[in-house]
N, C-alpha and C positions, 0 to 999 in steps of 0.2 A: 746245305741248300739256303738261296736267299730268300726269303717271303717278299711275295709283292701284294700290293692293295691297287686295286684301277678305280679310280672315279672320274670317271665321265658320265655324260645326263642323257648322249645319244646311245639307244641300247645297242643299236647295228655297232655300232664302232668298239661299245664296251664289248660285245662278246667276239668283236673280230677277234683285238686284243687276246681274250681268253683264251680262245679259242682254234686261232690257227698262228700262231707262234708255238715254236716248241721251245717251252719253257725250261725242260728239262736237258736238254741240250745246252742250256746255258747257266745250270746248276742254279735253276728258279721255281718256286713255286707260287700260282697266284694262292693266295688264300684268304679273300675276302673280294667284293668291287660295293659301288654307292652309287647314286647318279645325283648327288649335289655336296659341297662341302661340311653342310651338319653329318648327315650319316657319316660322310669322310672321317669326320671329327671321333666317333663312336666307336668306329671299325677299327681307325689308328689306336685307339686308346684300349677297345680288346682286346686284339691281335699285335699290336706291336710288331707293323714290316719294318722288312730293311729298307726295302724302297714302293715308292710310291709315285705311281701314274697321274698325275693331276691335271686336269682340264680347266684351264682359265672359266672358259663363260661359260658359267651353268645358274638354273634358279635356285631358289629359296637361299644359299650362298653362294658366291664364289669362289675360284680357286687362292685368289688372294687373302678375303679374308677369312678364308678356313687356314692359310697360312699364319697369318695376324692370328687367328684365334689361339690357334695347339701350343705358340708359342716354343721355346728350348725344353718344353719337358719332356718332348718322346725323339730320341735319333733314330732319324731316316733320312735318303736320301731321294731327292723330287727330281721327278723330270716331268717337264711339261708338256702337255698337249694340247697343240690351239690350232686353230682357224689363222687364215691372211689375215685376216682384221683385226686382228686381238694379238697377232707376235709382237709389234712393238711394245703394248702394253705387259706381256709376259715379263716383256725384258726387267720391267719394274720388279718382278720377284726375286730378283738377284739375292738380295741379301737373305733370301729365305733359305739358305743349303740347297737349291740348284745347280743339278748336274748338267743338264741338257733342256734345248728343248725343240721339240719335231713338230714338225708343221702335217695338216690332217690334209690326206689320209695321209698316215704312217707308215713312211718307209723302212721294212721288212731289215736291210743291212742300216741305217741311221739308226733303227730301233736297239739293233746288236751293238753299235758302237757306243752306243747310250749306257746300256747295261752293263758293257765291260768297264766304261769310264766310274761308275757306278760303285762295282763292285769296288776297285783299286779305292775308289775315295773310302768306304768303308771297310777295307782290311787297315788301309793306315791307319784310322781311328781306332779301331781295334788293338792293332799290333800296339797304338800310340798309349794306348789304356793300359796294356797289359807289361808294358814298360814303366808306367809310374806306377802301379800296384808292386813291381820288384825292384822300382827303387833303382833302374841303370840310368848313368850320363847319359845327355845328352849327346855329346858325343860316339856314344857306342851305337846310336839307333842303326844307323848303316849297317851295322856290320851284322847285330843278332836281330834284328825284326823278321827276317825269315826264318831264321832259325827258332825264334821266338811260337813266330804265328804258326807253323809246320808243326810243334811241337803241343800247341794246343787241338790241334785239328786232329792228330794221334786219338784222341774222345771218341771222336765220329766215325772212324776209319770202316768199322761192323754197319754202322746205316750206309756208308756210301757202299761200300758192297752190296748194301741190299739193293741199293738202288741200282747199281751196277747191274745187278741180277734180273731186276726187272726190263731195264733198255733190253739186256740180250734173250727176254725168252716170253717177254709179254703176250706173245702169239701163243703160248703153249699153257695146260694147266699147271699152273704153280702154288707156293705157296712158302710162306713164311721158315716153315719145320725144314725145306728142303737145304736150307741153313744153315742148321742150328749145328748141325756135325761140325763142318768148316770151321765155324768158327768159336766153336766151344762155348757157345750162349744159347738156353732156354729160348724157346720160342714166347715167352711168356717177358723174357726179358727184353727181347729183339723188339717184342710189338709196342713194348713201352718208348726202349727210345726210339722206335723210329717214330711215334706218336709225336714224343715229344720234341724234334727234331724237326719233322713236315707239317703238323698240324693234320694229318689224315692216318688214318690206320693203312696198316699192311694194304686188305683188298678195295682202299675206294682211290688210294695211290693209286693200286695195279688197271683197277676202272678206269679211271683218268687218264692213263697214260693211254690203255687202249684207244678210248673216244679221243685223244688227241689224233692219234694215229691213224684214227679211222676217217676223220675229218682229211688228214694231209692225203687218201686216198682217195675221197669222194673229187678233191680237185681235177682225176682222169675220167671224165667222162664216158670212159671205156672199159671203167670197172662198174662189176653190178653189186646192189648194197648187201646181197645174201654172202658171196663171195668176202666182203670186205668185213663181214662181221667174224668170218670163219679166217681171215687172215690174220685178224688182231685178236684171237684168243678166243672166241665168242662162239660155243659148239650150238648153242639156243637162241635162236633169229629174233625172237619176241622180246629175250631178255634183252638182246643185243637192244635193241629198239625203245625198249623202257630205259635202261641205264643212257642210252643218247641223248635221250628226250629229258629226264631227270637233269643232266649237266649242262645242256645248252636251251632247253626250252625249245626247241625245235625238233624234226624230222630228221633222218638223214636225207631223204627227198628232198627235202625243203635246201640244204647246203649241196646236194648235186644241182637245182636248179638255179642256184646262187651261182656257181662259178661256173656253170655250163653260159651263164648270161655274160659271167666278165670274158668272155674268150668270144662271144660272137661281134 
């Protein structure tokens, strides 16, 4: 999974982001966001993403000189987010490791091809590391860099199962141990690396994935929120309601009345 960080200073927009992109789908996790370039600064240098959302114009800094500041000590890759008035000046970030960059509001497929472009810059750096660590020509990059990068990813094989596990049964009680047989690993051992792998334990992942899930149904304004709790896993309506409100700071009322507006 790739870590992402969002900082942007407008919260509507920061928790769009979060919030109704399926992140998982794109083998992303957000896990952290700021809303000015100091906190930016902080969050990069706890968390260490792969990539990072960055919004030109925001207070106390900006997206520039949060760039200026972090300097080559943490590898990530940026894509920007700005406003009409501020793309041209984005452009000025070039030299910062700038993948892309999306004009607001952000488009849902530019966003996808942002990420793909993304990830590719970051496996080659990868693969590019893990070829001078064994010492192969120059030459040979072509031929073993997948074979290379494939053969590192063997590691994660049991978390992406896990995850696997969760896209196909998030609707149902589950749980970590229902695993452990499969794949001849301790549940004890499963929870570490998938910790260490996502940055969330087994059930606030499984959380998460629900309330995204729950979010992409609240869009049909012809589903009711009791239904859509019991859809994505959720047998206790209240809980459902506390864990929504914990991860977006909102209602689900409050996101049906949001998108029941964008459709009128």
């Amino acid at each position: 999974m790739y870590k992402v960080v969002i900082i942007e200073d407008e919260k509507k927009i920061r928790n769009g982001l979060k919030y109704t992109i399926d992140w998982v789908k794109m083998e992303c996790i957000v896990i952290g966001d700021a809303a000015n370039g100091r906190e930016g600064i902080k969050i990069i240098k706890n968390l260490a993403p792969d990539i990072v959302f960055l919004d030109i114009n925001m207070p106390v800094m900006n997206g520039i000189e949060m760039l200026e500041s972090i300097g080559t000590d943490h590898e990530f890759a940026t894509i920007i987010i700005s406003g009409y008035d501020d793309f041209q000046y984005a452009r000025k970030s070039i030299r910062f490791r700038v993948v892309d960059y999306l004009l607001k509001p952000v488009d849902p497929e530019e966003l996808f091809r942002a990420i793909e472009r993304a990830k590719q810059i970051l496996e080659h750096k990868k693969g590019y590391k893990i070829m001078q660590t064994e010492l192969i020509k120059p030459e040979e990059i072509n031929v073993l860099n997948m074979d290379i990068w494939n053969s590192q990813r063997k590691n994660s094989a049991s978390i992406d199962r896990v995850i696997t596990y969760i896209k196909e049964n998030y609707n149902q009680k589950i749980s970590i141990t229902d695993l452990t047989f499969e794949l001849d690993r301790s549940a004890t051992y499963l929870n570490k690396r998938f910790k260490e792998t996502t940055s969330y334990t087994f059930n606030e992942f499984v959380n998460r994935y629900r309330i995204q899930k729950a979010i992409e149904l609240l869009q049909d304004e012809n589903n009711k929120i009791s239904m859509i709790a019991l859809d994505v896993g959720f047998s206790n309506y209240r809980y459902f309601i506390k864990v929504f409100k914990r991860y977006t700071g909102a209602l689900p009322s409050d996101f049906l009345e949001y998108f029941k507006g964008k459709t009128e």
